[in-house]
N, C-alpha and C positions, 0 to 999 in steps of 0.2 A: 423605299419611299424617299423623295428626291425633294426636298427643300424648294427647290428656286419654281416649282411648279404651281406654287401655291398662293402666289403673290397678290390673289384675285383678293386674300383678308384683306386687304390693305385699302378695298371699298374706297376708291378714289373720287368715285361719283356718288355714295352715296348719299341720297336727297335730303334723309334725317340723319347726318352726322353735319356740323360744323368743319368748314375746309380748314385743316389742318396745318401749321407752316410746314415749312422745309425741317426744318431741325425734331418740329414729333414726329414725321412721316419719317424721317430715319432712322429716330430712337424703336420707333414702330416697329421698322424693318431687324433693326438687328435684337429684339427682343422675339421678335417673330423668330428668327433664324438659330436664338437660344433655347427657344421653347420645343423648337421641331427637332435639332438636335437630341436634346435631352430625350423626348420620345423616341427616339430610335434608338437610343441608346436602351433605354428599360424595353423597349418593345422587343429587342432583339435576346436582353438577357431575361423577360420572362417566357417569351414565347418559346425559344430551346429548349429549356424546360419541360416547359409544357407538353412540346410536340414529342419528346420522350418519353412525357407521362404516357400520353396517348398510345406509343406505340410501343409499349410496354419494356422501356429501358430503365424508368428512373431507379435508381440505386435504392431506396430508401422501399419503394414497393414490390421487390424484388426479394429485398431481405423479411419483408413480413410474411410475402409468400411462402418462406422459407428455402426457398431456391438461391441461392446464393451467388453472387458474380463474381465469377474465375477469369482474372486478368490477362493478358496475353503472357506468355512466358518470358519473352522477354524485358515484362513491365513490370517484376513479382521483383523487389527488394527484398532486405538482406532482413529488414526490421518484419517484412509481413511472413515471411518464413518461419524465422525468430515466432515470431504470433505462434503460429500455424500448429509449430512442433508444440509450444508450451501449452497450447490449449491441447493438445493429442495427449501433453503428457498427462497434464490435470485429470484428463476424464481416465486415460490409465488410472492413476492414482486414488480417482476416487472409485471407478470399479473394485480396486482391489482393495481400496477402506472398508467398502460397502459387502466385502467377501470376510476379510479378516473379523469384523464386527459379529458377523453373521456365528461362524464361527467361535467364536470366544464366548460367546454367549451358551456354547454348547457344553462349556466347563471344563471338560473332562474327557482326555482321551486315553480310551482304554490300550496297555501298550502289550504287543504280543508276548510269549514266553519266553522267545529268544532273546528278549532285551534284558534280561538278567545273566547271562551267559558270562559277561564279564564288562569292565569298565568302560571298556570303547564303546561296547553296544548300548549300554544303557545310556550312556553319555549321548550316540547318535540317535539313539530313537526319542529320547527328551528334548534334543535339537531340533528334530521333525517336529515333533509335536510342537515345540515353540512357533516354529516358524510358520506351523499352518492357524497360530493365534489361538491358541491353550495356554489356559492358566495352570491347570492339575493333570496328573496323570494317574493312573490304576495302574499297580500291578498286583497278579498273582502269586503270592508269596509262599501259599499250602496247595496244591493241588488235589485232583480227586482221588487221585491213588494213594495218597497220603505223603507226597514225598515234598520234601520243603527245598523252597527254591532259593535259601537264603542262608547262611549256616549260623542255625540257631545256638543256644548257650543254656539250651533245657534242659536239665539231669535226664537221663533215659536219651536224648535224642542229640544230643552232641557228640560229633562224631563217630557215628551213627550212618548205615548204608542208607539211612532214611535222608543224609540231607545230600541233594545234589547240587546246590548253589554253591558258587565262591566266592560272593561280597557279604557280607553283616547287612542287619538292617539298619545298621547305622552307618554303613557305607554309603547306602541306599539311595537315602532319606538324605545324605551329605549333599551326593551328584546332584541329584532332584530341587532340592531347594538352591544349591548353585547356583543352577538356572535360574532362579525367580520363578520355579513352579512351586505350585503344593504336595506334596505325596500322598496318595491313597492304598490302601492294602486290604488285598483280598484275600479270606484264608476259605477252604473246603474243611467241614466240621466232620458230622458222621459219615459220608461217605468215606472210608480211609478203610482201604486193607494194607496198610504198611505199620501204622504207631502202636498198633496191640503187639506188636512182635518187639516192644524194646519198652513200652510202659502198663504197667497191671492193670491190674481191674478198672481196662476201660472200654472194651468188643463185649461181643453176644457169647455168652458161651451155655453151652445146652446142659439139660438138668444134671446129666453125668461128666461134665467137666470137659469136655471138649470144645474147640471156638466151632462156632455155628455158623455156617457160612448160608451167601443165597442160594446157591444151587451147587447140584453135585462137583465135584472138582474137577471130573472130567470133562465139565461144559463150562468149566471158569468159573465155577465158585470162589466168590470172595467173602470175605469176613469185614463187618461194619463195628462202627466205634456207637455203642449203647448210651442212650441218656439215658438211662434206668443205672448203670455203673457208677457206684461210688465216683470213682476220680475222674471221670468225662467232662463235669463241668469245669473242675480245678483246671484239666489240661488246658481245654480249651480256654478258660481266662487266663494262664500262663502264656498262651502264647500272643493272646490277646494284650497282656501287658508289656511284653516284649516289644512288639511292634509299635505299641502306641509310645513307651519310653525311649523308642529310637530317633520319634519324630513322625511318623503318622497322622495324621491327624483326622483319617477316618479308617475304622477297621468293619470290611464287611462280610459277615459271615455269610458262607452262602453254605446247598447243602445241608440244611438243619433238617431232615428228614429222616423219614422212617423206611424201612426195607418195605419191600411187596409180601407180607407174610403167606406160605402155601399152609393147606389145611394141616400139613405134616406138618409144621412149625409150630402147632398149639402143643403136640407131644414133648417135642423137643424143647421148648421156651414157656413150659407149662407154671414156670413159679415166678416167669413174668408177666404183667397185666399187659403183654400185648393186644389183647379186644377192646381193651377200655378208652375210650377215646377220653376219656376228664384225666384218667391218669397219664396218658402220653402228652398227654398237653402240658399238667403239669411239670413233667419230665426235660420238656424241650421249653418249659421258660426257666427251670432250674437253669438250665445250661447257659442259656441267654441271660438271663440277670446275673448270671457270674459274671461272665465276659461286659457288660453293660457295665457294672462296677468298675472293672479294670480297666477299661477302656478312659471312664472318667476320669479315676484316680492321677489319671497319666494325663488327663489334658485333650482328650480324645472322646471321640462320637464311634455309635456302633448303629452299622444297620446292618437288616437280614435282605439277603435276595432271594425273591420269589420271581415267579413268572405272571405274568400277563393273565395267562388260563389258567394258573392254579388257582389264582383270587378273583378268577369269576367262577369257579368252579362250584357246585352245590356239595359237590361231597367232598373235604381238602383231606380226609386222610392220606397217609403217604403219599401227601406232594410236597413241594416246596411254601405251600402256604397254609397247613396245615398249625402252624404258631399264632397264623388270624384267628383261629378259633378265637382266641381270647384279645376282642379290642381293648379292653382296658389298659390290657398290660403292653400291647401293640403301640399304642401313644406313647410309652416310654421310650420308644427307638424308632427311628426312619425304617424304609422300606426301598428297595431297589431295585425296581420292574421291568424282570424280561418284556423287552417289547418286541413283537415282529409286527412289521407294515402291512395289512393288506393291497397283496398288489396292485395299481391302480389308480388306489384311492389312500394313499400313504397320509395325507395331512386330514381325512376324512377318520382314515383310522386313529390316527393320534386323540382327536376330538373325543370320538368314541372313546376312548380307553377314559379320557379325562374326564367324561362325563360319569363314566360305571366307577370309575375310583371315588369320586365326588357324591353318589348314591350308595354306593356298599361301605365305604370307609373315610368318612366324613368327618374333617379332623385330622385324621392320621397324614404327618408327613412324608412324602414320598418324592424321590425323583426317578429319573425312566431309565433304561439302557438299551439302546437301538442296537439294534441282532445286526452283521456284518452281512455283506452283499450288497447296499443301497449305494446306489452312485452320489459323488457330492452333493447334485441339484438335489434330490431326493430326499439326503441326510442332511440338508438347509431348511427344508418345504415341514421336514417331521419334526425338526428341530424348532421351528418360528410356533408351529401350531404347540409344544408344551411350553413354548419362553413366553407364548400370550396367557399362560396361566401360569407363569413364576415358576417353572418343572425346572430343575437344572437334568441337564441330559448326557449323560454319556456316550462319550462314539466309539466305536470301534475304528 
């Protein structure tokens, strides 16, 4: 738009204006030629604009789009790179907040058996376990065969073939809290065919004086440690206090069970109330409220581990939940539930499980332990549906 074209405002002949001097026809002119100026100026910086809005450059509608405008290569400074990296690292950083979080929330990782083998191991596998954001760790410190993974200081079992570890539990529970973890300790109660061979009356033995084992010996008959036996409860709170005076600060017996009795077993175990389900119950909270004591005395929590299916199970003789029998006495201790995921529907199962704990044992505290095989995504999904109802959970 060209100024001097427009000179026709200037209405020289107009009939209804008063003829003008020389001096406002000029003042005229060069107000005229400020004014047309100044529009071209704004005409030109709104209308660029514009004409970018239109055809779909403007930077501003671009970014809302979410398509972003990627500069030429040669136009990309040192500060927009700078940008670039630091926003990639952030969202790194916070993916992996949002993973460690996720995690830690899980509590509790269960650590395999070889991490007691000796210092270095347990030291690295308490390392892993930190670093994938665990606060506590599990180990098994009695196994099922009776053999202790830690060298105990028990009369009868000190130095002893029965113990195959080489740190104390006060070595243990040293490494473990080193780190700024907490320790956990897990022992195997009656299932033990090792401890009857080094301490008395505490296995099955048959009406004529012999240890009872399950099955013939030539099919792997083993011999089990009796809650009906005098010193079974004693043992098992000695070791119970042992552990928990090293620094434990939870002991979880697992294995609190009873043998498969065969019809020959009534002959042989005939002067014990093996049929009576009030006296075996009895028997196995004998056991438990010894260790429950000891556990306290020392500064320490006791829970039993059962499974998932034994405490939905209608009939719980000889299973691992067979001690629910009696809820009353069950709210004196936690609970620590084999969990297996339904495949598929892994966070649908968790629900489920939380729901039948919450109908059959109502009150009673309990936290889970997710069975090994789940991929991380999986052991995050099981793990968010018990942390929506305060479960602390164990991983493997």
């Amino acid at each position: 738009m060209k100024s001097k074209n427009i000179k026709i405002k200037h209405r020289k002949y107009n009939l209804y204006n008063k003829k003008k001097s020389k001096g406002k026809q000029a003042l005229a002119v060069i107000l005229t030629i400020v004014v047309l100026a100044a529009l071209g100026v704004i005409g030109f910086g709104l209308g660029r604009p514009l004409m970018e809005y239109f055809q779909g450059k403007n930077n501003s509608s671009t970014a809302d789009s979410g398509s972003a405008w990627t500069p030429p290569e040669s136009a990309v400074t040192s500060d927009a790179g700078t940008s670039d990296s630091s926003a990639a690292t952030e969202d790194a950083s916070s993916e992996s907040s949002e993973h460690d979080v996720e995690i830690k929330e899980a509590a509790v990782r269960v650590l395999p058996a070889g991490a007691l083998r000796n210092a270095d191991a347990l030291n690295s596998a308490v390392a892993a376990a930190k670093a994938d954001g665990y606060t506590s760790v599990m180990v098994t410190l009695k196994n099922s065969s009776g053999s202790f993974m830690y060298k105990s200081d028990i009369a009868g079992i000190k130095d002893s073939e029965a113990v195959t570890g080489t740190l104390t539990a006060k070595q243990i529970t040293d490494l473990i809290t080193a780190a700024d973890m907490t320790p956990v300790a897990r022992i195997c109660t009656l299932r033990d065919s090792v401890s009857g061979n080094y301490i008395e009356d505490i296995k099955y033995m048959t009406s004529d004086g012999y240890t009872w084992l399950d099955a013939a010996p030539t099919k792997g008959g083993k011999s089990w440690l009796s809650p009906f036996a005098e010193n079974t409860s004693k043992y098992i709170a000695d070791i119970t206090a042992e552990l928990a005076a090293a620094g434990f600060k939870t002991v979880i017996l697992a294995d609190v069970i009873f043998p498969k009795f065969l019809n020959a077993d009534d002959a042989y175990l005939g002067h014990l109330p093996i049929r009576d389900p009030a006296a075996r119950l009895e028997a196995l909270w004998k056991m438990i409220g010894a260790s429950s004591d000891a556990a306290k005395a020392n500064g320490a929590k006791l829970m039993l581990e059962m499974t998932a299916a034994d405490l939905e199970a209608a009939d719980k003789l000889s299973t691992t939940a067979e001690a629910a029998g009696d809820k009353t006495k069950l709210r004196t201790v936690e609970i620590l539930v084999q969990f297996t995921a339904e495949s598929g529907s892994e966070y649908i199962s968790a629900k489920t499980l939380t729901g039948k704990m919450n109908s059959m044992y109502g009150g009673i505290a309990y936290s889970v332990q997710m069975s090994g095989g789940l991929s991380e995504s999986l052991r995050n999904e099981v793990s968010r549906a018990f942390r929506e109802s305060d479960i602390t959970v164990f991983s493997e």
